[in-house]
C-alpha positions in Angstrom: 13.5 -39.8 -17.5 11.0 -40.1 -20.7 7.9 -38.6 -21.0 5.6 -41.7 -19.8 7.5 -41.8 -16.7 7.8 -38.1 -16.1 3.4 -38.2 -16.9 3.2 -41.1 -14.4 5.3 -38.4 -11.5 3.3 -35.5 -12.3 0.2 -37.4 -12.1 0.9 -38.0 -9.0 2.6 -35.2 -7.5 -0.4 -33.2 -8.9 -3.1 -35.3 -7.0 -0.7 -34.2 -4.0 -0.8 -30.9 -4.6 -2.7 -28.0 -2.2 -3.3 -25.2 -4.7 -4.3 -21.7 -3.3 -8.1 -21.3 -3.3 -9.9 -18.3 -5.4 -7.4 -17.7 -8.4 -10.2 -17.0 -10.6 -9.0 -13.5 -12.4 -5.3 -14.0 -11.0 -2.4 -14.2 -12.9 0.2 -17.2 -12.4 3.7 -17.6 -11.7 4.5 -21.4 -12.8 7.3 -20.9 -11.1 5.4 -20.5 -7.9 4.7 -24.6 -8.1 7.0 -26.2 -10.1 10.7 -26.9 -8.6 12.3 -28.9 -11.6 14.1 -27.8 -13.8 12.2 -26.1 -16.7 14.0 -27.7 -19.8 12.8 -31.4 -18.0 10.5 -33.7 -19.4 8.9 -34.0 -15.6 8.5 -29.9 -15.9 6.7 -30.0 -19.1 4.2 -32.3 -17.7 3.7 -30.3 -14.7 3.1 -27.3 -16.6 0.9 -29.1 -18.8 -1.6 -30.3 -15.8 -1.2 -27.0 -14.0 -2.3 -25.4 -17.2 -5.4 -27.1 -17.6 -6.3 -26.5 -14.1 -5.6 -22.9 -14.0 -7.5 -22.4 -16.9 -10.9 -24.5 -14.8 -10.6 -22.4 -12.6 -10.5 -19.2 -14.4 -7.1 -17.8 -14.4 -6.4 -15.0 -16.4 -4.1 -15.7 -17.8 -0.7 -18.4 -17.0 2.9 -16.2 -16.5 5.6 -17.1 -19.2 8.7 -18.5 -17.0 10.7 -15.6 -15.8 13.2 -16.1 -13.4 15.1 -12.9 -11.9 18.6 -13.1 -11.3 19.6 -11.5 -7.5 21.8 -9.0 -9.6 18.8 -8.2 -11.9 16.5 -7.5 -8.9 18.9 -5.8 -7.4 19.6 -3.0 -10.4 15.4 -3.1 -10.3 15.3 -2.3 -6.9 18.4 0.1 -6.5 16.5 2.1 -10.0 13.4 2.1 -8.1 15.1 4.2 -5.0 16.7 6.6 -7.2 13.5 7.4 -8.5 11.6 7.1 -5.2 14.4 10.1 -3.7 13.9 12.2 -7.2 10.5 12.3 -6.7 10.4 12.7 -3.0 12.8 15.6 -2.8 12.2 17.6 -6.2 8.4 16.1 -6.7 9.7 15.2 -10.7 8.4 11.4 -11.6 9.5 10.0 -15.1 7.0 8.6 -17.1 6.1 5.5 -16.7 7.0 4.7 -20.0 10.3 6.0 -20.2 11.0 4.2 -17.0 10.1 0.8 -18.4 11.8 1.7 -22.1 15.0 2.3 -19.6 15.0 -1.1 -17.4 13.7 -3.6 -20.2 16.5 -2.2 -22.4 19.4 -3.1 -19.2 17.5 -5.7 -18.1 16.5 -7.7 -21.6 13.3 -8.2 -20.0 9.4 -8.0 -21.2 7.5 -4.9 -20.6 4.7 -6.7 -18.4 7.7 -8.6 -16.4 9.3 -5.0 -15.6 6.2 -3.7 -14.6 5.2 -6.3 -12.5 8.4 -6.6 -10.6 7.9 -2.7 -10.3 4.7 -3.4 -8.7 6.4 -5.8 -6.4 8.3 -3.5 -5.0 5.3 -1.4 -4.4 3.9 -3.4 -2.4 6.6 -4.3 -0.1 7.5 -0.8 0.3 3.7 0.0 1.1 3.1 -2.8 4.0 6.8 -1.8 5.7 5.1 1.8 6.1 8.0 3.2 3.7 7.4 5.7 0.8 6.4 4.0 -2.8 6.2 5.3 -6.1 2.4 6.0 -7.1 2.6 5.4 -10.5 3.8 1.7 -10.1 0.3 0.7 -8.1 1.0 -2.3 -5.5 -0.4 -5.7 -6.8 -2.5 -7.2 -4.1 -1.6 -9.5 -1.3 -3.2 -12.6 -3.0 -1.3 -12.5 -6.4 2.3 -11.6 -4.7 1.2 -14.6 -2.8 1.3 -16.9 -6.0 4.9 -15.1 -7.6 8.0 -17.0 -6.9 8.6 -16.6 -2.9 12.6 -16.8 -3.2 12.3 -14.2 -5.1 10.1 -11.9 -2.4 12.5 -13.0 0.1 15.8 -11.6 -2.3 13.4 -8.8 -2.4 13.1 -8.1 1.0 16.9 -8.4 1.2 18.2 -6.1 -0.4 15.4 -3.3 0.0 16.1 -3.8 4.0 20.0 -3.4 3.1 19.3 -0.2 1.0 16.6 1.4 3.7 19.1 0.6 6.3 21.7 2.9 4.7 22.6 5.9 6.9 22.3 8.0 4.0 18.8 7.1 3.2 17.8 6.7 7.3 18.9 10.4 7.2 16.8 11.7 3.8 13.7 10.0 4.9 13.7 11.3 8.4 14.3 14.9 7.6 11.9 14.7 4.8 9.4 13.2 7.6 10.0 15.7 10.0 9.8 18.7 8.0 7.7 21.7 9.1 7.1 23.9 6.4 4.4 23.1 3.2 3.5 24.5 0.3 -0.2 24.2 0.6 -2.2 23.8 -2.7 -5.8 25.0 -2.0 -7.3 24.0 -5.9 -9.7 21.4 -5.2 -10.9 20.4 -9.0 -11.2 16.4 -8.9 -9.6 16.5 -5.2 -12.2 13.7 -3.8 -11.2 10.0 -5.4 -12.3 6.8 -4.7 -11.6 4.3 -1.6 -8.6 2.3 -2.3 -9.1 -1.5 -2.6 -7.8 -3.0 1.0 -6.0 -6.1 -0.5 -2.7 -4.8 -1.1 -2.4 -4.6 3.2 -1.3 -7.7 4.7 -3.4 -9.4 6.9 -1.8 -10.4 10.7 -1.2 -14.2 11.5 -0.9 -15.2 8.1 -0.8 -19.5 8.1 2.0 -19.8 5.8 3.9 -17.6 8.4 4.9 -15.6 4.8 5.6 -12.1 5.2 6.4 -9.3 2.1 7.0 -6.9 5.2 10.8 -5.7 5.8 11.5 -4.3 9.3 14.1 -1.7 8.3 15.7 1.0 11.1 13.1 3.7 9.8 9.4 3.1 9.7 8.5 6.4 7.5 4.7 6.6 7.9 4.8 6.3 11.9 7.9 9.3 12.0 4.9 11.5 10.0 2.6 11.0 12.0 4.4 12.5 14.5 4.6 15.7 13.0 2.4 17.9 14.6 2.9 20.9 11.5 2.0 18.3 8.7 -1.2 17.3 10.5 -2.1 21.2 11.0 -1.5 21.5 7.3 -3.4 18.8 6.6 -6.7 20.1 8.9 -6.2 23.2 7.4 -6.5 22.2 3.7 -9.6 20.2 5.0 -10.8 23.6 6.8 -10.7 24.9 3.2 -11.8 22.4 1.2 -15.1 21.8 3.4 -15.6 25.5 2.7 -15.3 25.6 -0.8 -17.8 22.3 -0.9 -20.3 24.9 1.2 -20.2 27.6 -1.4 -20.5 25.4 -4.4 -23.4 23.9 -2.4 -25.3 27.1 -2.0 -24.7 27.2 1.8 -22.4 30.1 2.3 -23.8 30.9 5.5 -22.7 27.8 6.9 -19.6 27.7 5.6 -18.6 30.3 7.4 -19.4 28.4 10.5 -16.7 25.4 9.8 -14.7 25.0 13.2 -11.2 23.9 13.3 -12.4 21.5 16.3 -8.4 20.2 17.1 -7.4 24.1 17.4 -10.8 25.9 18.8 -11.9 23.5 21.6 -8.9 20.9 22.2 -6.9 17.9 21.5 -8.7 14.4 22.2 -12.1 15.1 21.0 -11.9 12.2 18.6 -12.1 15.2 15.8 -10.4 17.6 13.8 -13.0 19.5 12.0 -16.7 20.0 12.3 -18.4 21.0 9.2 -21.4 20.7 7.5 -23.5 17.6 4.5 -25.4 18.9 1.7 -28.8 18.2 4.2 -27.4 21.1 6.5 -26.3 18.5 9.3 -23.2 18.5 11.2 -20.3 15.9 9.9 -17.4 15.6 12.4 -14.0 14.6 10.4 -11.0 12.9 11.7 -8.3 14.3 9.4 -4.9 11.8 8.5 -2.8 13.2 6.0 0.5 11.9 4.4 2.8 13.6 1.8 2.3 9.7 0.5 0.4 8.1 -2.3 -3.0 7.1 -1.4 -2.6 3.1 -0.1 -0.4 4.8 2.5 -1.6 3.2 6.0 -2.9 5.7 8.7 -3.2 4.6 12.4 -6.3 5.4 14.5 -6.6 5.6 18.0 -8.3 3.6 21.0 -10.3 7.2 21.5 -10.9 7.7 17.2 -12.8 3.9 16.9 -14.8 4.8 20.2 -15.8 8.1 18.9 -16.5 6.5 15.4 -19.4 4.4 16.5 -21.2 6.7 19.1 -20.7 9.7 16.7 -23.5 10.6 14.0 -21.7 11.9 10.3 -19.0 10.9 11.5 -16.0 10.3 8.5 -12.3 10.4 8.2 -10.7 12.3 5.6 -7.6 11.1 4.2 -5.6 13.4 2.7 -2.9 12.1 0.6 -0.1 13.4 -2.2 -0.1 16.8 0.1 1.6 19.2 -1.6 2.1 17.6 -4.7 -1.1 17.3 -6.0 -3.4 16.8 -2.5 -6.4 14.3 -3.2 -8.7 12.9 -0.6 -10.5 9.9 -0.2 -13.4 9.9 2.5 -14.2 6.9 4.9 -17.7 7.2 6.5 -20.6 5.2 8.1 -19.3 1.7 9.7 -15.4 2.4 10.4 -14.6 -1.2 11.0 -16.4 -2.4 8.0 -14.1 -0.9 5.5 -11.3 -0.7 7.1 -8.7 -3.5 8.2 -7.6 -2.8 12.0 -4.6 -4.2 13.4 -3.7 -3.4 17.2 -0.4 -1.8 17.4 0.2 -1.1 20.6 -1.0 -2.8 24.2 -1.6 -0.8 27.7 0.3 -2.6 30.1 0.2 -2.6 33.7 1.7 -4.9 36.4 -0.5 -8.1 37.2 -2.4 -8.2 40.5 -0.9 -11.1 42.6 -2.5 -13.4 45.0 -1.1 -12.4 48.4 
């Protein structure tokens, strides 16, 4: 095929072509469009047409072609764990740097390819409620949309095959279910901004396209379960809502913070009831993980309901405890900045007709 044929193709296949809408700011995978092969005279016109459009619509900038090898996201991936467990189970992260020195050196690949392959695997990890490594920040749902799906889906493979690995199924669980914290009471530069939402996936996607893996352990609902880590967590709150008090001048009613969960009982849609800078109650719901901070949380049926009849009402989610324990603070309209998805149904048996 020449090049006027191969113009004549493109032409049309591109007239054909459904491209995602709001790209503007988004970097491109080619890849993500094109199926021919790249030293083709019909692939050099496709890139050519998909580059001027890109470029209308406000793209960032256009990917160089880099296709991953299953072996190369495999040594990516099975680097990523070892570093995941390191830092999980003795709390030491190597720097970013040194990390990305390491696998573009095995992996003869750019530094921006590594690190956004890194990401990748961030994000998977973070919407299959599994542990992630902070440092290499999920990309959001919209661009891994637009990165080569077969290579999500080799992904997906073989981070299922490595979660589902008894030895890993056993760290993970005892580190979910442990009951003993060293609790860090500093609070300089504890309070950090709301995380952007986009890196969650969204429930009946149209393409049917899911980065989730459904591996035997599902990390962040075993740690929820553990009744010690949420005391620790309140109890950090406790003391950082005091400290906030003093440095506010209100001493008085600092003293008068109430470990709600503890001092009146369970199911009160609450943890802690403490105090704004006007002197009025705020009642917190308190989540904490040992996680980075675009860990999910759940909520309950009883949290929501108490969420919109409740003045000062805000949940405090506590993140990194232990490590370095930050918080980020979700108040006024619950359902505005947060993205709910039921998971769980209250069954009974249907009424019948006789």
């Amino acid at each position: 095929m020449n090049y006027k044929e191969a113009k004549i193709i493109a032409l049309e296949w591109f007239k054909n072509l459904n491209l995602p809408e709001n790209l503007e700011g988004k970097q491109v995978n080619l890849l993500s469009f094109i199926t021919v092969p790249i030293d083709s005279p019909l692939f050099r016109q496709k890139r050519t047409l998909l580059g001027i459009e890109f470029r209308k619509r406000g793209i960032k900038s256009i990917a160089e072609i880099d296709n991953w090898t299953f072996e190369q996201l495999k040594f990516i991936s099975e680097y990523y764990i070892t570093e995941l467990k390191d830092l999980l189970k003795y709390g030491r992260e190597k720097k970013i740097n040194i990390a990305r020195e390491f696998l573009v050196y095995h992996l003869h690949k750019s530094n921006k390819s590594v690190r956004l392959k890194l990401q990748h695997i961030s994000s998977i990890l973070v919407n299959s409620d599994l542990p992630y490594i902070e440092d290499f920040k999920p990309i959001a749902r919209a661009e891994i949309d637009i990165i080569d799906w077969n290579e999500t889906l080799n992904l997906k493979k073989i981070l299922t095959q490595k979660f589902d690995e008894s030895e890993n199924i056993i760290f993970l669980n005892s580190l979910a279910d442990r009951n003993v914290f060293d609790t860090n009471y500093n609070f300089k530069s504890s309070i950090n901004e709301i995380p952007i939402q986009d890196v969650f996936e969204v429930d009946n996607l149209e393409d049917k396209k899911s980065i989730k893996i459904k591996p035997k352990i599902n990390y962040v609902e075993r740690e929820i379960r553990n009744s010690k880590l949420g005391e620790a967590g309140e109890k950090w709150v406790i003391e950082f809502e005091k400290d906030k008090l003093i440095k506010l001048g209100l001493s008085n009613l600092a003293e008068k913070v109430v470990w709600a969960s503890s001092e009146i009982g369970d199911g009160l849609g609450y943890d802690v009831i403490s105090f704004n800078e006007f002197q009025e109650e705020i009642f917190i719901e308190v989540k904490t993980t040992c996680l980075g901070k675009y860990s999910a949380f759940f909520l309950t049926q009883n949290e929501l309901k108490v969420s919109n009849n409740l003045k000062n009402f805000k949940i405090y989610r506590v993140y990194d405890f232990e490590k370095d324990t930050k918080i980020y603070i979700v108040d006024e309209d619950i359902k505005s900045q947060l993205e709910l998805t039921p998971t769980i149904y209250r069954a009974t048996m249907k009424k019948t007709n006789a």
